[in-house]
VOTI-222333 format. One record per residue (C-alpha): x, y, z. Coordinates in steps of 0.05 Angstrom, whole numbers, m for minus. Example, Ala and Ser with C-alpha at 12.3 -4.5 7.8 and 13.67 -1.06 7.14 Angstrom:
2
+--------+--------+--------+
|      u |      v |      w |
+--------+--------+--------+
|    246 |    m90 |    156 |
|    273 |    m21 |    143 |
+--------+--------+--------+
REM end
This chain:
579
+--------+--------+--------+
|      u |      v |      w |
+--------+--------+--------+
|   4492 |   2049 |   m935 |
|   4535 |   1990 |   m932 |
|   4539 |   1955 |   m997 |
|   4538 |   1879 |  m1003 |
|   4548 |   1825 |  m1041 |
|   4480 |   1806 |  m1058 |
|   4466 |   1886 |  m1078 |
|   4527 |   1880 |  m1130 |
|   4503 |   1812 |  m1152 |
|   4432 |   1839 |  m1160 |
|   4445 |   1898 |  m1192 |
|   4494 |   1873 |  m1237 |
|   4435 |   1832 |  m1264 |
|   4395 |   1895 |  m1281 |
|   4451 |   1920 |  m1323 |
|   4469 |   1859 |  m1360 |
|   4404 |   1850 |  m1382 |
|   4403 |   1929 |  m1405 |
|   4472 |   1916 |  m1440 |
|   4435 |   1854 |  m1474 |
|   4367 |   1900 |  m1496 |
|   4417 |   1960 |  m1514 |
|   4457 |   1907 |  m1557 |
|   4400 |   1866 |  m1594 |
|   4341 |   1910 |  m1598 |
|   4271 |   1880 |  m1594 |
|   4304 |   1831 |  m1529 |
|   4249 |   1795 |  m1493 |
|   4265 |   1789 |  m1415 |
|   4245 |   1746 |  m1357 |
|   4283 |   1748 |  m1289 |
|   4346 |   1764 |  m1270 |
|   4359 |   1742 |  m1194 |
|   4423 |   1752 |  m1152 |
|   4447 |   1673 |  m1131 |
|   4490 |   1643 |  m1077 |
|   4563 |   1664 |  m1119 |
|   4535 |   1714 |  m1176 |
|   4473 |   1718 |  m1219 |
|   4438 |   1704 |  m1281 |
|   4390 |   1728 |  m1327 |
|   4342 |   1699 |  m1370 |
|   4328 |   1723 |  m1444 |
|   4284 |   1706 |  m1512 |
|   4320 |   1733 |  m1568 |
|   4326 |   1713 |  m1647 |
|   4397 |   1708 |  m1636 |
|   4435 |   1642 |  m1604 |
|   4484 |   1683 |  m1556 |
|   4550 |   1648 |  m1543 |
|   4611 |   1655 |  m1501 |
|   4638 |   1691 |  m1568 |
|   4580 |   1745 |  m1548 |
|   4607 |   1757 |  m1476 |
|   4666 |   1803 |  m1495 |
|   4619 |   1857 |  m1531 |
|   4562 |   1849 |  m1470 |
|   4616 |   1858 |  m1419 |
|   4644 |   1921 |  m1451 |
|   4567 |   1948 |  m1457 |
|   4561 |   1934 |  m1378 |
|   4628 |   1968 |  m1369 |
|   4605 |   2031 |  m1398 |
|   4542 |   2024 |  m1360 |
|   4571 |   2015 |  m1298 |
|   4622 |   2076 |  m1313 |
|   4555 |   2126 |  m1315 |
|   4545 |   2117 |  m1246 |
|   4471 |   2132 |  m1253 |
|   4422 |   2116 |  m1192 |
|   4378 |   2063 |  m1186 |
|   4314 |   2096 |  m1159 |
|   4259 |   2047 |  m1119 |
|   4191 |   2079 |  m1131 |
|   4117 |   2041 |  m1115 |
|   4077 |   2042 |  m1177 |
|   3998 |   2008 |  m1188 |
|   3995 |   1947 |  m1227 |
|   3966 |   2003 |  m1287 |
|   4023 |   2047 |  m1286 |
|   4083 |   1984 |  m1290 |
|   4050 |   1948 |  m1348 |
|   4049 |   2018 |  m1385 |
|   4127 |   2021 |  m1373 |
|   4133 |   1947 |  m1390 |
|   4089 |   1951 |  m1462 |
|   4117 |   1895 |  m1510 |
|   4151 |   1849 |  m1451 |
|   4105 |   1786 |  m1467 |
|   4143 |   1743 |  m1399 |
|   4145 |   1812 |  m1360 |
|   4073 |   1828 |  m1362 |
|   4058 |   1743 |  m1344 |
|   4091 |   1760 |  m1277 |
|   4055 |   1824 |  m1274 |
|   3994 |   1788 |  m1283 |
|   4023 |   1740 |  m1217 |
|   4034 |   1804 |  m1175 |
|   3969 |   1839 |  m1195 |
|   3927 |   1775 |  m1174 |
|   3961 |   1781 |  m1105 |
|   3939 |   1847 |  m1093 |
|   4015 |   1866 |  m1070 |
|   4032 |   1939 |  m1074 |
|   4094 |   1937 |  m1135 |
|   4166 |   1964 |  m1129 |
|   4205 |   1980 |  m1183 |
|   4273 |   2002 |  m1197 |
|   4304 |   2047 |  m1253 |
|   4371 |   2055 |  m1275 |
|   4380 |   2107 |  m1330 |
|   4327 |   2080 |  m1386 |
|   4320 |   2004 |  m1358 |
|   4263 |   1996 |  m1309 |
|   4248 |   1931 |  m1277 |
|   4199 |   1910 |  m1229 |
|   4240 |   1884 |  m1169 |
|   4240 |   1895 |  m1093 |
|   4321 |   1892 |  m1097 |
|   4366 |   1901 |  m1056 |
|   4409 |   1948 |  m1102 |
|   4469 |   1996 |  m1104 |
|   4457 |   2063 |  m1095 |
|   4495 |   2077 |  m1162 |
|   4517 |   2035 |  m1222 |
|   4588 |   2044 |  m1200 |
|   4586 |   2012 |  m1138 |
|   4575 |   1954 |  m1176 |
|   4648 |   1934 |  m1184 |
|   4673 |   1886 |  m1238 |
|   4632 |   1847 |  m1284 |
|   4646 |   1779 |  m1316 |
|   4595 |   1729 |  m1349 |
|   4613 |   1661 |  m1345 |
|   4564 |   1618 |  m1387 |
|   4500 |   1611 |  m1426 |
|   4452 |   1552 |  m1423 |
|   4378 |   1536 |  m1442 |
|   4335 |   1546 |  m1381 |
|   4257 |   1534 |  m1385 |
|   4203 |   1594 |  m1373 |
|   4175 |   1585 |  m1305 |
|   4221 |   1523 |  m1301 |
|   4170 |   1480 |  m1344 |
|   4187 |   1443 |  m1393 |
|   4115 |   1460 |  m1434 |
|   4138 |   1527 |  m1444 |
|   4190 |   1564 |  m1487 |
|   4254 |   1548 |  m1476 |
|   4295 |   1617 |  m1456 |
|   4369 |   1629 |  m1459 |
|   4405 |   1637 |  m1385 |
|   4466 |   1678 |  m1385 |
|   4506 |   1671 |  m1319 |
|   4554 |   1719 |  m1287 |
|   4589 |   1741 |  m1232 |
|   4610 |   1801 |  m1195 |
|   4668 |   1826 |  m1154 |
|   4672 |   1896 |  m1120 |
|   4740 |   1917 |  m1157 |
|   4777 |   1879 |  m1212 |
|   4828 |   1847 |  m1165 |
|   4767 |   1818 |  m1122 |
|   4737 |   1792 |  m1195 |
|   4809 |   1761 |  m1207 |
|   4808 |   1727 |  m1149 |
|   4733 |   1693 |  m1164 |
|   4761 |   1677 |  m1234 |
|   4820 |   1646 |  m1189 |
|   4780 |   1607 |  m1148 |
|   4739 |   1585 |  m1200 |
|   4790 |   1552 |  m1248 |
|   4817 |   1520 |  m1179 |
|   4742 |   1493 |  m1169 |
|   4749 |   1472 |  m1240 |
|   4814 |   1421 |  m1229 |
|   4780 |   1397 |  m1167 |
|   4707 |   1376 |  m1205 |
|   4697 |   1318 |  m1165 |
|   4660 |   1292 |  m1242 |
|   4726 |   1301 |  m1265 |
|   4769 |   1261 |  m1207 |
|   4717 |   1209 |  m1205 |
|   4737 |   1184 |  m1272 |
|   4816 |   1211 |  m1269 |
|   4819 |   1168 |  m1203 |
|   4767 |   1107 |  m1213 |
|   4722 |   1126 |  m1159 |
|   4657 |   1127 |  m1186 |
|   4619 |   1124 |  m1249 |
|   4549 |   1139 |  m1278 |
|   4521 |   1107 |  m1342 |
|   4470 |   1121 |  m1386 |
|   4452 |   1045 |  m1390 |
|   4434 |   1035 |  m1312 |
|   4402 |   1106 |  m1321 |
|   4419 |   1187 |  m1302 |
|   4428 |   1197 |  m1223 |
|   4441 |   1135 |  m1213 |
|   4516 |   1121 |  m1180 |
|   4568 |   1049 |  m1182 |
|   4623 |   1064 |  m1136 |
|   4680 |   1032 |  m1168 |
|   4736 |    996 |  m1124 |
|   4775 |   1046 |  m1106 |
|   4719 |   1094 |  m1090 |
|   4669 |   1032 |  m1051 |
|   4742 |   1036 |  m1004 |
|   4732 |   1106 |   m980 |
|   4661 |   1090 |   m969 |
|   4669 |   1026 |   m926 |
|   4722 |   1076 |   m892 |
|   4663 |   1138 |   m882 |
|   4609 |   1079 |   m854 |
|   4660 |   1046 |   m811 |
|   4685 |   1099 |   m776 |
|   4604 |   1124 |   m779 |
|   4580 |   1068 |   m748 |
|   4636 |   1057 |   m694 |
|   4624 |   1126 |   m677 |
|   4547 |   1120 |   m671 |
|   4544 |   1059 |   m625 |
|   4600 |   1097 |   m586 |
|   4546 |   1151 |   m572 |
|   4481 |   1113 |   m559 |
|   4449 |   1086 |   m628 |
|   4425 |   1027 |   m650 |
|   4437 |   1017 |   m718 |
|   4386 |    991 |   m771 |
|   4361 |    962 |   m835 |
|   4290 |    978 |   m869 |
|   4265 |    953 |   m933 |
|   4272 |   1003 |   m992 |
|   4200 |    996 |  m1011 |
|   4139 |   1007 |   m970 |
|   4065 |    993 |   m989 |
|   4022 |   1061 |  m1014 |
|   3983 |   1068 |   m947 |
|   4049 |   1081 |   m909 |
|   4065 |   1135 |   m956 |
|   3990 |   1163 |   m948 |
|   3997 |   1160 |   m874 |
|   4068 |   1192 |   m870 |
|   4037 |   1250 |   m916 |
|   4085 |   1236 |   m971 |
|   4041 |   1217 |  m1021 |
|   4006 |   1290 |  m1007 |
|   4055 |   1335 |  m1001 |
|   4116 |   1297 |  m1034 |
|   4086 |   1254 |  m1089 |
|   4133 |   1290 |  m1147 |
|   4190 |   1279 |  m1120 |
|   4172 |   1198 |  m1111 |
|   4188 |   1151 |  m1165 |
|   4126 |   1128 |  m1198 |
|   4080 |   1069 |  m1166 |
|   4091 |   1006 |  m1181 |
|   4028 |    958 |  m1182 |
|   4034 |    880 |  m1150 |
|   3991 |    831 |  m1145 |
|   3986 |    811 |  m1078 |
|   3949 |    741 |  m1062 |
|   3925 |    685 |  m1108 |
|   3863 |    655 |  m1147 |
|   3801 |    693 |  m1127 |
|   3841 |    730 |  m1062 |
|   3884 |    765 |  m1114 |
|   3885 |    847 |  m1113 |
|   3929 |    892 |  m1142 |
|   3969 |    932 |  m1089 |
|   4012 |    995 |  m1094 |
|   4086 |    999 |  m1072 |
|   4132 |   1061 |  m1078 |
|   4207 |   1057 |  m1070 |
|   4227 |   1098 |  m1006 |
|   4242 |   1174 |  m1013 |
|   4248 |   1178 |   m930 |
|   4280 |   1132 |   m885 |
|   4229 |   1160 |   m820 |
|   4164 |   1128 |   m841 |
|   4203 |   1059 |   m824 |
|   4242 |   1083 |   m759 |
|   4175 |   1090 |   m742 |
|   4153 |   1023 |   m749 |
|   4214 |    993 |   m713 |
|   4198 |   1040 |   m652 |
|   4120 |   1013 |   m658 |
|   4154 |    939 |   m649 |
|   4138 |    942 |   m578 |
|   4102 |    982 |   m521 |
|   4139 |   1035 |   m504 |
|   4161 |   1066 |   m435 |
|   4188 |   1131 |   m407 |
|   4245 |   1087 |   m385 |
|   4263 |   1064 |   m446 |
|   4270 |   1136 |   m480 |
|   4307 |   1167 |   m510 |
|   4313 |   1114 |   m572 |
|   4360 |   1123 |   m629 |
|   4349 |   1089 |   m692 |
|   4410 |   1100 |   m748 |
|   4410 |   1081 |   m815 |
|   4453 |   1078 |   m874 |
|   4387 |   1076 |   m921 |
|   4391 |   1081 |   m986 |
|   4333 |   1128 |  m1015 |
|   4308 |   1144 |  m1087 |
|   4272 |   1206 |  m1113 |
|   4261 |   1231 |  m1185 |
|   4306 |   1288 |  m1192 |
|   4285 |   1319 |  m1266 |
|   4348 |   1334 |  m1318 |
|   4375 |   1404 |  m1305 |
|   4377 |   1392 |  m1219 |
|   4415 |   1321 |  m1232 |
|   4491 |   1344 |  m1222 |
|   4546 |   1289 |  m1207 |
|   4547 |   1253 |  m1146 |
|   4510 |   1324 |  m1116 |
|   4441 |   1317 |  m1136 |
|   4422 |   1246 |  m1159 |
|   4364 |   1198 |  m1148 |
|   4392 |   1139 |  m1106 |
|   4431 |   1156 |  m1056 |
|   4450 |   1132 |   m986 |
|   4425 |   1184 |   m921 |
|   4462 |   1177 |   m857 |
|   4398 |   1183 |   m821 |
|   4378 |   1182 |   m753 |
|   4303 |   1187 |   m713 |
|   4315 |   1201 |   m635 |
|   4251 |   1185 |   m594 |
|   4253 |   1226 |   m530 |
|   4213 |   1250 |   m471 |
|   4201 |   1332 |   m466 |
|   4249 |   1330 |   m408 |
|   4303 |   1294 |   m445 |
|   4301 |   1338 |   m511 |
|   4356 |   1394 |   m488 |
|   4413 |   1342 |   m476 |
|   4389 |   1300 |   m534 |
|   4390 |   1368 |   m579 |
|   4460 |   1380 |   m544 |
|   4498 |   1315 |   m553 |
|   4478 |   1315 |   m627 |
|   4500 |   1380 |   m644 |
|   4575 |   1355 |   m600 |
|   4573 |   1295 |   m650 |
|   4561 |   1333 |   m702 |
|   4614 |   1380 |   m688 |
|   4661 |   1325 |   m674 |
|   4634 |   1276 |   m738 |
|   4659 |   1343 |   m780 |
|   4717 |   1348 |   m753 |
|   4747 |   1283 |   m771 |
|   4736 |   1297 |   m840 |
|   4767 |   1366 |   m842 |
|   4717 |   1396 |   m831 |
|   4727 |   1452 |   m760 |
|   4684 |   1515 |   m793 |
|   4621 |   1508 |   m772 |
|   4560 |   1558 |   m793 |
|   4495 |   1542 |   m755 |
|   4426 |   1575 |   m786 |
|   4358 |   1564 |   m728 |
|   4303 |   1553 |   m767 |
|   4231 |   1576 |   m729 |
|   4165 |   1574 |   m735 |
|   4131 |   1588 |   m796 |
|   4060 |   1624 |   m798 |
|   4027 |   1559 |   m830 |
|   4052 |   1503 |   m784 |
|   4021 |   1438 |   m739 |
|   4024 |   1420 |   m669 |
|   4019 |   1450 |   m604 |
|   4043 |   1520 |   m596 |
|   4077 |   1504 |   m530 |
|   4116 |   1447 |   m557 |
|   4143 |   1492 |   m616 |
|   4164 |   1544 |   m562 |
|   4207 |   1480 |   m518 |
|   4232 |   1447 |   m580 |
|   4261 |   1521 |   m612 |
|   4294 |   1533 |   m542 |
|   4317 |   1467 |   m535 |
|   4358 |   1479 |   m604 |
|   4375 |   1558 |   m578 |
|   4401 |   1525 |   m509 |
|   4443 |   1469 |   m547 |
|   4480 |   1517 |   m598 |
|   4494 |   1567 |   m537 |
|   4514 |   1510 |   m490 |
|   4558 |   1488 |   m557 |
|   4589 |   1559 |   m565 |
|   4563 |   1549 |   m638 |
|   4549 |   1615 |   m681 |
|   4482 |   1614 |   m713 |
|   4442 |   1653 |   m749 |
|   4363 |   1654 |   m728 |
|   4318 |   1645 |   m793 |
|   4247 |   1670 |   m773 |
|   4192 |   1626 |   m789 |
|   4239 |   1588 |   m843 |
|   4224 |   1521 |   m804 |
|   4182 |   1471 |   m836 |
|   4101 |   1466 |   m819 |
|   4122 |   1407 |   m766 |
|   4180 |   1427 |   m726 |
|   4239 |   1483 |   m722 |
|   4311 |   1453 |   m740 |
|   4378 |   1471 |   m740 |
|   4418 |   1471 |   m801 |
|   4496 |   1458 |   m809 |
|   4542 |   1488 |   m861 |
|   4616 |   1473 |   m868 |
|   4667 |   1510 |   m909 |
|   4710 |   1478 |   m953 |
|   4783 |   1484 |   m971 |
|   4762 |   1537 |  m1022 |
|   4724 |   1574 |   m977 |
|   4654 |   1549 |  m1008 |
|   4596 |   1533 |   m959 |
|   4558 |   1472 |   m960 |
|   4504 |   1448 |   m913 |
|   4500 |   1375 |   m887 |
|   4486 |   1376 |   m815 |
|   4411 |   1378 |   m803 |
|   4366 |   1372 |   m730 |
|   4298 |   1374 |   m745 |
|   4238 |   1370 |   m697 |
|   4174 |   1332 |   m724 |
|   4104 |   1343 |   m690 |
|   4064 |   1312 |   m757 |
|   4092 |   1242 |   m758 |
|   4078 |   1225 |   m686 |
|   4012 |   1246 |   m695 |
|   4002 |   1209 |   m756 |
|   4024 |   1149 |   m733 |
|   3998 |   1159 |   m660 |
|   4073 |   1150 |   m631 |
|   4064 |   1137 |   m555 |
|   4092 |   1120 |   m494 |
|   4070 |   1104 |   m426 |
|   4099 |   1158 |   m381 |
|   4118 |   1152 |   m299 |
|   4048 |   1174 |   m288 |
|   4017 |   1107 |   m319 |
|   3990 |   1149 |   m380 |
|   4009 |   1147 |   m447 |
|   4041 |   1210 |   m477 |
|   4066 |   1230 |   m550 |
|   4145 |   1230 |   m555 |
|   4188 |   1284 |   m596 |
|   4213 |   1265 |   m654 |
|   4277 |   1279 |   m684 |
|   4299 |   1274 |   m754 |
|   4378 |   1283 |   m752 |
|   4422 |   1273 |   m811 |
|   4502 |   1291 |   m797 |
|   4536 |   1280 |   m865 |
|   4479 |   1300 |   m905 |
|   4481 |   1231 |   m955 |
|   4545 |   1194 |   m968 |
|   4546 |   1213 |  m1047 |
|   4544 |   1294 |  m1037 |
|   4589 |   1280 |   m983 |
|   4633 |   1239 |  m1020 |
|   4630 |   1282 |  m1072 |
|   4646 |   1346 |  m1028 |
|   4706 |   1307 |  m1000 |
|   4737 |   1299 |  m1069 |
|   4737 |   1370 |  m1083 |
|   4753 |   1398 |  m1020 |
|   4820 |   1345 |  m1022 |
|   4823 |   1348 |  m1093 |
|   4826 |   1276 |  m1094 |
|   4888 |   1278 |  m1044 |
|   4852 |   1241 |   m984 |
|   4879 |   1235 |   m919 |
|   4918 |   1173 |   m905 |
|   4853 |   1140 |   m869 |
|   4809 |   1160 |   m927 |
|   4859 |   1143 |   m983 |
|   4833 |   1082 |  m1026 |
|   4900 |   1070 |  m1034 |
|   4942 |   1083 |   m974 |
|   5006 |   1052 |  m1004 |
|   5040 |   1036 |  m1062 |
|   5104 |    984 |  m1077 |
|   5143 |    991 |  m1128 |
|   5184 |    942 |  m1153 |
|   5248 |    962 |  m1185 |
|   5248 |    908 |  m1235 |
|   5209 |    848 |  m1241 |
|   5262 |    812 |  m1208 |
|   5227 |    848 |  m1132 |
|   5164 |    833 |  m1155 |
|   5158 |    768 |  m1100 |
|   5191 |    820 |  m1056 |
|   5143 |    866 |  m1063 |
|   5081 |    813 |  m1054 |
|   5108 |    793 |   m993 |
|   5111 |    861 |   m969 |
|   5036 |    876 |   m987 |
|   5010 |    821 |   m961 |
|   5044 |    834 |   m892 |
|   5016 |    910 |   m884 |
|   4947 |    879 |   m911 |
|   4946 |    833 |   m853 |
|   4956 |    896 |   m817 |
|   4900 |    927 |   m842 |
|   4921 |    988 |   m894 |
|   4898 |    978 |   m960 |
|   4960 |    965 |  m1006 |
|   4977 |    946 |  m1087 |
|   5034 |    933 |  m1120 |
|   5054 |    973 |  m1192 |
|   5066 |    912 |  m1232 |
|   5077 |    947 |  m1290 |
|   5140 |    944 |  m1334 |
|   5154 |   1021 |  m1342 |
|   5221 |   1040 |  m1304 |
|   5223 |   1069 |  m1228 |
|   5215 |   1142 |  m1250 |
|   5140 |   1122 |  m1291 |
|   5125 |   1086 |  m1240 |
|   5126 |   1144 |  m1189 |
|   5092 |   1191 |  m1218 |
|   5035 |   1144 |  m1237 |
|   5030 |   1128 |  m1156 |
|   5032 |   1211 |  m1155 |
|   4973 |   1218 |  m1211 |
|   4938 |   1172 |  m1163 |
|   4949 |   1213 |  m1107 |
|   4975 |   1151 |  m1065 |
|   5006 |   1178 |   m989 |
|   5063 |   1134 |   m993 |
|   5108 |   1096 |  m1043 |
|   5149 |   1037 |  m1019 |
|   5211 |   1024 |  m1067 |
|   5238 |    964 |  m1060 |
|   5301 |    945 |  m1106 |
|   5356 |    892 |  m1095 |
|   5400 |    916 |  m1041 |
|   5338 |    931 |   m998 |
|   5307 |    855 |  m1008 |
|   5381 |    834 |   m994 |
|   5381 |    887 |   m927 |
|   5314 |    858 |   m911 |
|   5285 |    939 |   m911 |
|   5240 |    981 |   m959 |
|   5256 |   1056 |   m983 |
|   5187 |   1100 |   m973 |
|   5165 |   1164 |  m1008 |
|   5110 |   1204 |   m979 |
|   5059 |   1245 |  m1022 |
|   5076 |   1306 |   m968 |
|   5148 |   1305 |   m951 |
|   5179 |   1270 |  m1004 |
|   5233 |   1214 |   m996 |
|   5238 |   1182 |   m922 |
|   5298 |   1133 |   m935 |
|   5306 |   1075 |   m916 |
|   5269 |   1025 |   m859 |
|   5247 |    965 |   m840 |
|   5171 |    944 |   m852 |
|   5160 |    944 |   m780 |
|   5176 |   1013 |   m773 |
|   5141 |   1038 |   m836 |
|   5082 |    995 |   m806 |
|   5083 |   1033 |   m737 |
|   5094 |   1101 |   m779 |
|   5028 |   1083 |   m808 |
|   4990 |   1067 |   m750 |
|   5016 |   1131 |   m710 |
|   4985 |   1169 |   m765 |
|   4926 |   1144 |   m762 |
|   4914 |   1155 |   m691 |
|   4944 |   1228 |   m696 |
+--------+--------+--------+
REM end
């Protein structure tokens, strides 16, 4: 049996969790799942672990691991588990779950610790590998905030000690590249507790990059056939009803707020939510008008802002917050247009990427799932529209079965980093509910009317998480057309200082962002404060090069350039951003 990283992960939990039992006797446990880079465990226990604790638990796992005893799967009845599981208060609650479901139980054991689990596992303990914990923090049972709060210790696995190393490596690099961390080092963004929690201000030199991201994003998406637009970030309650949000969405949605619409005895009270979708009004602007086969396909983009109550504990930077800017797009098409439509995006997307770094490109099809809407025959053309796109593409993808959502299949796009780390952004998604719901029509060459596809299509994911996922993966070193500040002067002594104005305000009026360091530390300071703020280039400019008419550059990458005239340095500039 080939053994992966999700076994080690998984079984790793199992033993941490015995080394925690074996350690504090009378241990209450809850769950212990394998995640995306390692696992945690959830415990009850009189006393308040600590990192201080990790070097005894580690050594217990050690020895556990060293036994190399099996972990045996065996079926048992609902009877027989809670008899092993006798004094596990949280244990016997999700027995209780299970039982109610009528599901037949598996259960592994490894040496004296049984758990109810379907795994996957190791065969033995010491396939397991290495084992290091990482941190403990308070974690909810059953994620609500009514019940007991438990203590979450977090670990992770490699399958030797020089594999763990490397994790450790990677994650101390991860560490210096915290985009929380940058934000602030670098002035690029900054969230208060006064505005509120989730809630972002792009500072200067961070609102640069992002005029820089929607520039290029919108010059790109007239380029390809989209019409950009605005929509109001509120909506009245019956558009939510009718889009299904207020159903099937409603805690994610900030609450209502209540206005009185009308005056004297006309007056009524009528709800308004703030937008958690951007589709419910793409919709509206594609109900403007009538609507012919001739004027499909129609593609609506939008830089909208949207707002939804992410609850303390998901919040994290500029990754999970509650207002935050989609770069969203709704393509109305004909079933004849939707393979080229589904092709061209995935091409954009491919080449949107790519301009940001960004040439990996994992691609997961998402089908059918056994509780969906719409016609069966349309699910089948829409899922091989996506299939025919991603092989006309040459994209690798994996096929998810029946992990599409209830109106429509979708293809989802994950990029890798420059530590290796996959994130998704890219997103296709077919919709058969809205169109129905908001009785989307057009009149076809027959003289009938017919129901278009919708597609929901989202490249970059939003701009924070993306911005926040460019910080790390540069470590704040941005590319010279991404850089919020693509040059610096640097006046000698104050003496250049009109000098070096006059040479800023002739490469603004070419367009590249520029200050000058008008501070009165000497040249040597001044560099490696213009190197702390990861600037691409430095312009020196002293006496003998106002006198000689020239500057002397410095570049972030290759170090001193010498000296040149401004027109030169300018043309540099503008080569490179072509390149």
């Amino acid at each position: 049996m080939d053994i992966t990283d999700e076994m080690r992960r998984h079984s790793a939990a199992h033993l941490v969790a015995r080394a925690v039992c074996n350690l504090y006797p009378g241990t209450q446990t809850d769950i212990g799942p394998a995640t995306d880079d390692g696992f945690y465990y959830d415990f009850d226990l009189e006393h308040r672990l600590t990192p201080e604790d990790f070097p005894a638990i580690e050594k217990e796992v050690a020895r556990l691991i060293a036994l190399d005893e099996p972990f045996v799967q065996k079926t048992m009845t609902a009877d027989e588990v809670a008899a092993k599981l006798a004094g596990q208060k949280y244990k016997l609650e999700r027995l209780a779950d299970v039982k109610a479901s009528g599901e037949a139980i598996s259960t592994y054991t490894v040496g004296d610790y049984f758990e109810m689990c379907i795994g996957p596992h190791v065969e033995h303990s010491a396939q397991i590998g290495a084992v290091k914990l990482m941190k403990v923090a308070g974690s909810y049972y059953r994620g609500d905030e009514k019940n007991k709060m438990l203590q979450r210790v977090y670990g992770i696995v490699g399958k030797d000690q020089a594999e763990l190393d490397a994790k450790l490596a990677q994650i101390e690099e991860a560490k210096r590249r915290d985009h929380r961390v940058l934000g602030r080092q670098l002035g690029l963004f900054t969230i208060t507790d006064q505005v509120g929690p989730g809630l972002a201000h792009w500072l200067p030199r961070g609102a640069r990059v992002r005029v820089a991201i929607e520039d290029y994003w919108r010059r790109k998406h007239y380029e390809a056939g989209y019409e950009i637009v605005y929509t109001p970030h509120v909506g009245k309650s019956n558009l939510w009803e009718t889009s299904g949000h207020l159903s099937f969405y409603k805690d994610g949605m900030f609450p209502v707020m209540k206005v009185q619409e009308g005056e004297g005895s006309d007056a009524y009270v009528q709800d308004y939510y703030v937008k958690p979708m951007n589709c419910p009004f793409h919709i509206q602007c594609y109900q403007f008008e009538k609507r012919s086969y001739r004027d499909l396909p129609i593609r609506y983009a939008e830089l909208g802002t949207v707002y939804r109550y992410e609850k303390d504990g998901v919040r994290h930077g500029l990754f999970r917050v509650r207002g935050f800017t989609q770069d969203d797009a709704h393509i109305f098409c004909t079933p004849e247009q939707i393979v080229q439509e589904i092709k061209d995006t995935v091409e954009f997307a491919k080449k949107m990427l790519g301009k940001f770094g960004f040439h990996e490109i994992q691609a997961y099809l998402s089908t059918k799932p056994a509780k969906a809407v719409g016609d069966p025959a349309r699910w089948e053309q829409a899922t091989q529209s996506l299939r025919d796109a991603l092989d006309q593409e040459g994209m690798a993808y994996e096929v998810d079965e029946g992990g599409g959502a209830f109106y429509g299949p979708k293809i989802d796009m994950k990029i890798k980093d420059a530590l290796g780390r996959p994130w998704q952004l890219g997103t296709v998604q077919f919709d058969f509910n809205l169109p129905e719901r908001f009785n989307l029509t057009y009149v076809g060459a027959d003289g009938k009317e017919h129901q278009p596809y919708m597609v929901h299509r989202a490249l970059l994911g939003s701009i924070e998480r993306f911005f926040g996922i460019l910080i790390e993966h540069y470590a704040g070193a941005f590319p010279l057309w991404l850089a919020p500040e693509q040059v610096r002067v640097l006046p000698i002594t104050d003496k250049q200082l009109g000098y070096a104005r006059k040479i800023q305000a002739a490469l603004r009026a070419k367009g590249f962002r520029v200050e000058v360091d008008t501070g009165a530390e000497k040249l040597g300071a001044k560099i490696r404060n213009a190197q702390l703020w990861k600037t691409p280039y430095m312009v020196v400019v002293g006496g003998r090069d106002e006198a000689a008419e020239q500057i002397s550059v410095r570049s972030r990458a290759d170090g001193d350039l010498g000296a040149m005239k401004l027109d030169d340095f300018a043309a540099k500039l503008s080569a490179e951003l072509e390149a």
